[in-house]
DSSP file (Angstrom, degrees, kcal/mol; ACC not computed):
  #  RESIDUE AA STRUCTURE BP1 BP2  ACC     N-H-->O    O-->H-N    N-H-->O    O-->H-N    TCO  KAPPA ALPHA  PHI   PSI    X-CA   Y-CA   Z-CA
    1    1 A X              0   0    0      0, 0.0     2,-0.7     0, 0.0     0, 0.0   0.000 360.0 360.0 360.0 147.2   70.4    4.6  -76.3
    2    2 A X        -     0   0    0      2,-0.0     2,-0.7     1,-0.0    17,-0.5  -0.805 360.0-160.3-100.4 110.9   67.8    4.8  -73.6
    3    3 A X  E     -A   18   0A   0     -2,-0.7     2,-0.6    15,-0.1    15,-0.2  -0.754   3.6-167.9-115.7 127.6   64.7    2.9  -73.7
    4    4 A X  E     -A   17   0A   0     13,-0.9    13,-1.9    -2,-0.7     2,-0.2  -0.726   8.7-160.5 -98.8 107.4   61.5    3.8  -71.6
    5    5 A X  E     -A   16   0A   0     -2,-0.6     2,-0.3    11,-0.2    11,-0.1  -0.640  12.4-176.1-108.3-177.4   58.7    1.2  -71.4
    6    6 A X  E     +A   15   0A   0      9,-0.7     9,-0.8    -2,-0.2     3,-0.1  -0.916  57.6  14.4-175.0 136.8   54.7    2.2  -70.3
    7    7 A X  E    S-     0   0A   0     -2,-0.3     7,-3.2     7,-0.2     2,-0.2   0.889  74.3-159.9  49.0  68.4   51.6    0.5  -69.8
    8    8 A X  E     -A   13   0A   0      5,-0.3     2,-0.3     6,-0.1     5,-0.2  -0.404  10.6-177.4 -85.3 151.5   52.9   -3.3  -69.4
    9    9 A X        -     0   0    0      3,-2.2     3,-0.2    -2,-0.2    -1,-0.0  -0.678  43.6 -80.1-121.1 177.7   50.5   -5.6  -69.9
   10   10 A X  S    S+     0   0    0     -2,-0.3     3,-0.1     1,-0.2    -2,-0.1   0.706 127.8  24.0 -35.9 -24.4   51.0   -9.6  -69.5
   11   11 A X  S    S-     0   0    0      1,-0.1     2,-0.2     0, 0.0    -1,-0.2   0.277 130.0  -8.5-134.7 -20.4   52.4  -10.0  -72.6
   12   12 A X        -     0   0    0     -3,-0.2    -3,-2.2    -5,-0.1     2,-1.2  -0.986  65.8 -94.6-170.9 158.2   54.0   -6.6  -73.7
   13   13 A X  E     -A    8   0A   0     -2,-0.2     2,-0.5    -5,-0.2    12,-0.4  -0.789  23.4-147.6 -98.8 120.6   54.3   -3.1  -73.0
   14   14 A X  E    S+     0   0A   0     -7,-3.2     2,-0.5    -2,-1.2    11,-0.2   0.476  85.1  42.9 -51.7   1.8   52.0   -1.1  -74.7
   15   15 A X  E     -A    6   0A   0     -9,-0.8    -9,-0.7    -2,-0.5     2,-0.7  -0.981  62.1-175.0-165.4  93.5   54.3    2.1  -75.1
   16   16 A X  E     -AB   5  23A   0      7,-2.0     7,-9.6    -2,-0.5     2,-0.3  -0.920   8.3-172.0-130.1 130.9   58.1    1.6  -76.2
   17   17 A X  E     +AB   4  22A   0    -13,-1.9   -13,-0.9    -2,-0.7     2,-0.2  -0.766  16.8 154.5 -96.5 133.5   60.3    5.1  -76.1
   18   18 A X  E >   -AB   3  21A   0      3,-0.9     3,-2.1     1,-0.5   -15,-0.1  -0.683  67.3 -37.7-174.4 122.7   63.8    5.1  -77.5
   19   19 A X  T 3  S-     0   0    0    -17,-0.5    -1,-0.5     1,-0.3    95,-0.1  -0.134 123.5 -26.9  66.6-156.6   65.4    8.3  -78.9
   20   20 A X  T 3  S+     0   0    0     -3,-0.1    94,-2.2    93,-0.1    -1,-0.3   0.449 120.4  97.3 -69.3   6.5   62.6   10.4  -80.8
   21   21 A X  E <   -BC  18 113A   0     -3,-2.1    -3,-0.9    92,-0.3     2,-0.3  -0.329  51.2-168.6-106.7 156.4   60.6    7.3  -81.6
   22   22 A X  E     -BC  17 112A   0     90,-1.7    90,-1.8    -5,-0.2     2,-0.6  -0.817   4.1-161.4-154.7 132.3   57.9    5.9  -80.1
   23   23 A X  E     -BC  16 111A   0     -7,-9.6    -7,-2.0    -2,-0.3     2,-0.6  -0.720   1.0-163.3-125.5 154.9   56.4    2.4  -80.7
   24   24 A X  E     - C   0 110A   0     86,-6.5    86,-2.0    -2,-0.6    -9,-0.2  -0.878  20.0-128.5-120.5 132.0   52.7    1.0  -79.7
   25   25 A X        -     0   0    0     -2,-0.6    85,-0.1   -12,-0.4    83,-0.0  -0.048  40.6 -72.9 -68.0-175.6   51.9   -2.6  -79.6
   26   26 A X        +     0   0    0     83,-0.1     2,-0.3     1,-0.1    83,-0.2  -0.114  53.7 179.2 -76.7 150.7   49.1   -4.2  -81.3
   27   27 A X        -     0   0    0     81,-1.1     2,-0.2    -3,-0.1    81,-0.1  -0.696  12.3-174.1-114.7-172.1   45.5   -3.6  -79.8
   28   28 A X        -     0   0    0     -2,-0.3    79,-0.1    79,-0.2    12,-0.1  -0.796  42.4 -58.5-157.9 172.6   42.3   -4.6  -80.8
   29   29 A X        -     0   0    0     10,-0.3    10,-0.1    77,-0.2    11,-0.1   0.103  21.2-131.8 -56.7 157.2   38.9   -3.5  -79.1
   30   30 A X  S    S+     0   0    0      9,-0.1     2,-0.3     2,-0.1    -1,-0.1   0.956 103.3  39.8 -84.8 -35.9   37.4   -3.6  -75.9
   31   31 A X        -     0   0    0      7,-0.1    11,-0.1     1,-0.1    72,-0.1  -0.672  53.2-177.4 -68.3 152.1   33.8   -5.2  -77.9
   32   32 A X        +     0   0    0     -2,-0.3    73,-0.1    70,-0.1    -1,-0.1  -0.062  67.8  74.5 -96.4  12.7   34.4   -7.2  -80.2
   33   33 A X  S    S+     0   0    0     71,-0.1     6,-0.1     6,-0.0    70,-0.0   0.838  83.0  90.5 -82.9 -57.5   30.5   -7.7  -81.1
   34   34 A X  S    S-     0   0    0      4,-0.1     5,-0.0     2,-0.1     0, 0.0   0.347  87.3 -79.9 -60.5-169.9   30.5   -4.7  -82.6
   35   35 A X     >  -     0   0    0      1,-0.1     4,-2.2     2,-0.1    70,-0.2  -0.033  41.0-102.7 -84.0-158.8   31.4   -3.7  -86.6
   36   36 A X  H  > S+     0   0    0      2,-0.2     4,-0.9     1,-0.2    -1,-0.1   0.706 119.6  50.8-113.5 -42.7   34.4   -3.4  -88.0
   37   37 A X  H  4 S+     0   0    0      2,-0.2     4,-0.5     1,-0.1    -1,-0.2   0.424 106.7  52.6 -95.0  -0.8   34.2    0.4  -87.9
   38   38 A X  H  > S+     0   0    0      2,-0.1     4,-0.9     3,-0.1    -2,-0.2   0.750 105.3  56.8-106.2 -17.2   33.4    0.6  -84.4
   39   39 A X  H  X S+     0   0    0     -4,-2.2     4,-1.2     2,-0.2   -10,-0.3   0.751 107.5  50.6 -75.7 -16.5   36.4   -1.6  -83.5
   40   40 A X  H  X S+     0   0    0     -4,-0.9     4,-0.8    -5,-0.2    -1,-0.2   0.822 108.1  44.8 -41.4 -49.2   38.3    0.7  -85.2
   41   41 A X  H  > S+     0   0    0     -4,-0.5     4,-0.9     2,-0.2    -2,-0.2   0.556 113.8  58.8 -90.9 -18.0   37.2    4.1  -83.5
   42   42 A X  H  X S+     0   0    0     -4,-0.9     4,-1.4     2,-0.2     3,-0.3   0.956 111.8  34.2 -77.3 -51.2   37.5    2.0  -80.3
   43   43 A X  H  X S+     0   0    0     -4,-1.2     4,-2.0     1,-0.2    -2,-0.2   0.735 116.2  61.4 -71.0 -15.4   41.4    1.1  -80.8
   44   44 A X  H  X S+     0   0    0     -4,-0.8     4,-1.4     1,-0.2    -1,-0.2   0.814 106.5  41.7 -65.8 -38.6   41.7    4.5  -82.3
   45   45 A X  H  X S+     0   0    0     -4,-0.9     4,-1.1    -3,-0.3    -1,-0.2   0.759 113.5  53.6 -87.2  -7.1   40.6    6.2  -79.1
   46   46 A X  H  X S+     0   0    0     -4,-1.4     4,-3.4     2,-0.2     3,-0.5   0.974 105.8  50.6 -75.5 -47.1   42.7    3.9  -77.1
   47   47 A X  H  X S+     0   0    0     -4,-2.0     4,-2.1     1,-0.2     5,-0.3   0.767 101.4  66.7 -71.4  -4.3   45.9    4.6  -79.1
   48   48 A X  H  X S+     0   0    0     -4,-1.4     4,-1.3     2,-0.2    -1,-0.2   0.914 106.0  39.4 -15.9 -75.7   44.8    8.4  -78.3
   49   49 A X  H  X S+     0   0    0     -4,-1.1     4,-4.6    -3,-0.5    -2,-0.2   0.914 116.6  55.2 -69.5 -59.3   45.6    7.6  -74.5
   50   50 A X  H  X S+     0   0    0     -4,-3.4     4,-2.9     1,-0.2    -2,-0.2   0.974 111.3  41.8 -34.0 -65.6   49.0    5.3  -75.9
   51   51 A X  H  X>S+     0   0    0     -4,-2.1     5,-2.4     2,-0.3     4,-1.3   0.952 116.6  49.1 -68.1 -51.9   50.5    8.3  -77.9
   52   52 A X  H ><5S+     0   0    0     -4,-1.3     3,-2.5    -5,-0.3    -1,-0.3   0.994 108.4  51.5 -42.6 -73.0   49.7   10.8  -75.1
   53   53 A X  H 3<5S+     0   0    0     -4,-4.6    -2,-0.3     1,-0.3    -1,-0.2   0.789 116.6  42.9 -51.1 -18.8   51.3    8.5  -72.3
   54   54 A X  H 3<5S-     0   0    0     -4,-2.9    -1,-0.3     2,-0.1    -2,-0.2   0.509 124.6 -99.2-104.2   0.0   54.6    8.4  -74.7
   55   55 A X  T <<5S+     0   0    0     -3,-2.5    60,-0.8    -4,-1.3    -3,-0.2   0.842  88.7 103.0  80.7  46.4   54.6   12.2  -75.6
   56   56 A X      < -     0   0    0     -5,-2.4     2,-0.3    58,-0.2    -1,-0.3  -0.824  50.4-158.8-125.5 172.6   53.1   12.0  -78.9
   57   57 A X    >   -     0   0    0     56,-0.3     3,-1.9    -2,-0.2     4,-0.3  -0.919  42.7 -86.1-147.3-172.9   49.8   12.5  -80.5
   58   58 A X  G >  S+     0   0    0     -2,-0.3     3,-0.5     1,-0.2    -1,-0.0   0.691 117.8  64.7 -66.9 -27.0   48.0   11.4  -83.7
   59   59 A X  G 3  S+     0   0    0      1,-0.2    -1,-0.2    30,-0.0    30,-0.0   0.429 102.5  51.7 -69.2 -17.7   49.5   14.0  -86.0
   60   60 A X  G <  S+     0   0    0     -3,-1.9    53,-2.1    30,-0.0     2,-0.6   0.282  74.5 131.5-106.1   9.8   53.1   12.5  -85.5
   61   61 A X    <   -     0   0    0     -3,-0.5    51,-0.3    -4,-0.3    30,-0.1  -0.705  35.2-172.9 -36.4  76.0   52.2    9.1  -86.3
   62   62 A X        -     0   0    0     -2,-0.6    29,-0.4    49,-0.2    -1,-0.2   0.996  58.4 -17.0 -61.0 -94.7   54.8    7.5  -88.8
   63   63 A X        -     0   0    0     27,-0.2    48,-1.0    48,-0.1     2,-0.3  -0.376  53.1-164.6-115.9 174.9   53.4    4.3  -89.7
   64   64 A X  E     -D  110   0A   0     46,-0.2    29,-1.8    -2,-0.2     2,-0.5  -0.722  12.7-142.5 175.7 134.4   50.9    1.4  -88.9
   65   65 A X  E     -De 109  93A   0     44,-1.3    44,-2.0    -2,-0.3     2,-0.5  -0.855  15.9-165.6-100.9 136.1   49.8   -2.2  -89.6
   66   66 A X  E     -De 108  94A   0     27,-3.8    29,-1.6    -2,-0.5     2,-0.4  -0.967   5.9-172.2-116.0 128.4   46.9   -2.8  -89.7
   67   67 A X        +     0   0    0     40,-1.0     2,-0.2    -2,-0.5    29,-0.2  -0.976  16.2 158.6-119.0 106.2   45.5   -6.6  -89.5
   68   68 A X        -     0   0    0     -2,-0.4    29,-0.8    27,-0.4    38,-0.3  -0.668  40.0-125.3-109.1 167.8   41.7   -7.6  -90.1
   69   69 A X  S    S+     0   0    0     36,-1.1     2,-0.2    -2,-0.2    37,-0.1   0.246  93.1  39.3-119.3  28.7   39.7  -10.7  -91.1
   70   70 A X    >   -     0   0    0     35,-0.4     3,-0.5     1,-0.0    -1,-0.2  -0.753  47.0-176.5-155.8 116.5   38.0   -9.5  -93.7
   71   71 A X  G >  S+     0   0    0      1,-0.2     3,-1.1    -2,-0.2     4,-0.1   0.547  91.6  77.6 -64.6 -13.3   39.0   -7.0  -96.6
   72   72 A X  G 3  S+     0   0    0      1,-0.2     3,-0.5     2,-0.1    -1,-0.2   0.987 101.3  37.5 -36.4 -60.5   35.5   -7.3  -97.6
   73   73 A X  G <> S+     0   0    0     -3,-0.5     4,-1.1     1,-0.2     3,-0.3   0.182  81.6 104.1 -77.7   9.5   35.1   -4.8  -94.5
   74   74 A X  H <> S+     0   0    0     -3,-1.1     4,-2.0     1,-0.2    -1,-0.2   0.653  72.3  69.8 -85.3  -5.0   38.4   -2.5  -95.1
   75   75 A X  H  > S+     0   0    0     -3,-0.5     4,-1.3     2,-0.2    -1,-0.2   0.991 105.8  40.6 -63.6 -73.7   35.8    0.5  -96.7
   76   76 A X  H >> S+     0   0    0     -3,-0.3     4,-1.3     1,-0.3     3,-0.5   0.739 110.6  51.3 -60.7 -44.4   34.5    1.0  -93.3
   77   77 A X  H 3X S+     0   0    0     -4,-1.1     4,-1.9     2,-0.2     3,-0.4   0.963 112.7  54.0 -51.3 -65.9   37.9    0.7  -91.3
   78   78 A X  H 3X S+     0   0    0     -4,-2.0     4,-1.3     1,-0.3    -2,-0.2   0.639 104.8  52.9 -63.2 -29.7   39.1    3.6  -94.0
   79   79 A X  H XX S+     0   0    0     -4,-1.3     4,-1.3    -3,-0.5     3,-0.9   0.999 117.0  36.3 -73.8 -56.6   36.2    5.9  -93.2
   80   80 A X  H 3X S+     0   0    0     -4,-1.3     4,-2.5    -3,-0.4    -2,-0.2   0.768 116.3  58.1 -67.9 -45.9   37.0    5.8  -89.7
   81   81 A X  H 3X>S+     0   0    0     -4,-1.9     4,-3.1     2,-0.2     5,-0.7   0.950 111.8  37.8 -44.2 -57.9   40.7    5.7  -90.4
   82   82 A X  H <<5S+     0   0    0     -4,-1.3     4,-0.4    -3,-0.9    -2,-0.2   0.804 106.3  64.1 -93.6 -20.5   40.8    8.6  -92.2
   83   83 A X  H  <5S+     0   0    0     -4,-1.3    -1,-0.2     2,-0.2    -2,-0.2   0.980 112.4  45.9 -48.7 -78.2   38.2   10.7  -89.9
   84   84 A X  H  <5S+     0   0    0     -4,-2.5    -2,-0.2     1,-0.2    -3,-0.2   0.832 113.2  40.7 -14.2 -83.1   40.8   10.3  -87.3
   85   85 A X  T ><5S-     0   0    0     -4,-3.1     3,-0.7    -5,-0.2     2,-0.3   0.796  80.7-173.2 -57.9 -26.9   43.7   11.0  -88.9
   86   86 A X  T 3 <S-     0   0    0     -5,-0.7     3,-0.3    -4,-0.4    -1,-0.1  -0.427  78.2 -27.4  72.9-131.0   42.5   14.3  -91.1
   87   87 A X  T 3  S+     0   0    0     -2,-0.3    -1,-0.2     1,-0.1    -5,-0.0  -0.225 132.4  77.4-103.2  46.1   45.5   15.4  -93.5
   88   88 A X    <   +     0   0    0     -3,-0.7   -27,-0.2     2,-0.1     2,-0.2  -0.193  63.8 148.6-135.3  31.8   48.4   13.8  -90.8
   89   89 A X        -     0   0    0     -3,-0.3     2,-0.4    -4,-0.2   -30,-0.0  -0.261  36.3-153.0 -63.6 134.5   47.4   10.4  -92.2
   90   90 A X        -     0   0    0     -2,-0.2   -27,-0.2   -27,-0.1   -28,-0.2  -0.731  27.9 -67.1-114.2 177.7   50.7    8.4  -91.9
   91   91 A X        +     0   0    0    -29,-0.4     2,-0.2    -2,-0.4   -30,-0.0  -0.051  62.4 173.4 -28.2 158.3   52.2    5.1  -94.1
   92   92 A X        -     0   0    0    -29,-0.1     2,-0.3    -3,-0.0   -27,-0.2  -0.773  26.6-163.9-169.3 157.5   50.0    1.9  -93.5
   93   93 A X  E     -e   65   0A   0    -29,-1.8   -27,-3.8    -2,-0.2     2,-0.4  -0.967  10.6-158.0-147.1 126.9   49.8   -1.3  -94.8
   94   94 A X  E     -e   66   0A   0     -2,-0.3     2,-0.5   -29,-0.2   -27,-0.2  -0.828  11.6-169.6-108.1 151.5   46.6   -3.5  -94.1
   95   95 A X        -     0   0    0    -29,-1.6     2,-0.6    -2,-0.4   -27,-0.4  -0.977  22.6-121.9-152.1 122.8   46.9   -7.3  -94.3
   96   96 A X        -     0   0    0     -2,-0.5   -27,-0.2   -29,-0.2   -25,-0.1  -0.596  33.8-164.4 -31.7  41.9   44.3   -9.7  -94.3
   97   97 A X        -     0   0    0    -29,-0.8     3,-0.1    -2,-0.6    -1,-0.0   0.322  30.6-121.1 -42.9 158.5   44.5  -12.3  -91.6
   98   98 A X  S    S-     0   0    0      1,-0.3     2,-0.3   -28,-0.1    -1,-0.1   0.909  85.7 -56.2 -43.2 -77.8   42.9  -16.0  -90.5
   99   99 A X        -     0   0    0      1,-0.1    -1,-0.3   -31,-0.1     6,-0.1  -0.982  38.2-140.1-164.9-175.1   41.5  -14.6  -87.3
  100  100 A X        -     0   0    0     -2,-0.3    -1,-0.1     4,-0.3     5,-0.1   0.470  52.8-101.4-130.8 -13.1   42.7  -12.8  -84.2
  101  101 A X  S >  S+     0   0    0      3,-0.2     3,-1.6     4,-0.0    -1,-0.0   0.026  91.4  46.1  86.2 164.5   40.9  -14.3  -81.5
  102  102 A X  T 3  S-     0   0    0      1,-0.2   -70,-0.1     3,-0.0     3,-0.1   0.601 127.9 -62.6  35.3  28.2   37.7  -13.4  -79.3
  103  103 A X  T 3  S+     0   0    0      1,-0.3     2,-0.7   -72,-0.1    -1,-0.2   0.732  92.3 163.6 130.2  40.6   35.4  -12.3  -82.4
  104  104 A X    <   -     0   0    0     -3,-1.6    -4,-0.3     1,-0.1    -1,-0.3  -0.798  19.2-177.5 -80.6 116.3   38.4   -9.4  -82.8
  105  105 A X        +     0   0    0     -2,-0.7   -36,-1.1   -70,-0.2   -35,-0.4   0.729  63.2  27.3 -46.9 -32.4   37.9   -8.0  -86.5
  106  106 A X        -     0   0    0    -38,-0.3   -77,-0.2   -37,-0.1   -38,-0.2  -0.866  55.9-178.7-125.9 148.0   41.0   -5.5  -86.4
  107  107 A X        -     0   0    0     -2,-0.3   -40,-1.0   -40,-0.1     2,-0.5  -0.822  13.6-158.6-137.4 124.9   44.2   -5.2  -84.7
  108  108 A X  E     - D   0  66A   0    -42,-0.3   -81,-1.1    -2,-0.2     2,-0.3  -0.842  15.7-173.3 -60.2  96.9   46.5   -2.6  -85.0
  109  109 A X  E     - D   0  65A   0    -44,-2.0   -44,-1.3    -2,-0.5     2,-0.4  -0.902  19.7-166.1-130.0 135.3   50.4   -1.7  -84.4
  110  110 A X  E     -CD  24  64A   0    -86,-2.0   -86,-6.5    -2,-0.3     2,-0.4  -0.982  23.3-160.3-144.8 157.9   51.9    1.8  -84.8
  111  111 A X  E     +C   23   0A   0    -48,-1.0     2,-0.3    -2,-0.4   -49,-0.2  -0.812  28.7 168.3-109.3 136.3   55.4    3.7  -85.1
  112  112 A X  E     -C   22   0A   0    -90,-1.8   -90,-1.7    -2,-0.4     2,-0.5  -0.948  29.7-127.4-159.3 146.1   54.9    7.5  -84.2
  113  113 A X  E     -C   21   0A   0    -53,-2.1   -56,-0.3    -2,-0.3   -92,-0.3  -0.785  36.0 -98.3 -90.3 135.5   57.7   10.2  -83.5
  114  114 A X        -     0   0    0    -94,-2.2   -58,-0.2    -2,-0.5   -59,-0.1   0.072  42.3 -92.3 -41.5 128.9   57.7   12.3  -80.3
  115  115 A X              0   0    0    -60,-0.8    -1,-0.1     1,-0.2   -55,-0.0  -0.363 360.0 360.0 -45.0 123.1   56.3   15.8  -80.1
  116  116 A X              0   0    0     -3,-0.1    -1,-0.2    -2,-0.0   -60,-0.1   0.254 360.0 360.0 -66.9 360.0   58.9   18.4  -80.6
């Protein structure tokens, strides 16, 4: 099976293609000052750019983990979340973390299948 990697970073490639699949490592936001729901809509528009470079979009989107460090705050994350996604909202499972480093609230990871 053939696998096509994208947008390498120090540490990973953002973008990994194999078969119909396509998977995107974890972000988090380019502030991290801001709230909880604007570090959301920031990694939201990033994986925007992600899903594009791998021949997907937000409507093919399988799964995602979602990691904050506070559930207090997941109301806000969920409006943003769900604004985004519309009715192509896919599986997700959010799990409460320690921290993430550099004041990051959120990080993200997602599975999405390629555009037909």
């Amino acid at each position: 099976m053939n696998i096509e990697r994208k947008l390498r970073t120090p540490i990973q490639h953002r973008v990994v293609r194999t078969g119909d699949l396509l998977f995107i490592g974890g972000a988090i936001a380019d502030d991290t000052t801001k709230s909880m729901g604007e570090q959301t809509r920031n990694i939201l528009e990033k994986f925007e750019t992600y899903l594009h470079e791998g021949g997907s979009d937000r409507q093919h989107v399988l799964s995602a983990s979602i990691f904050v460090t506070d559930l207090s705050k997941k109301k806000e994350m969920d409006a943003v979340w769900t604004e985004f996604f519309g009715d192509y909202l896919p599986a997700r499972a959010t799990v409460g973390v320690a921290d993430l480093g550099g004041g990051a609230e959120i990080e993200i990871v997602m599975t999405a299948k390629l555009k037909s």
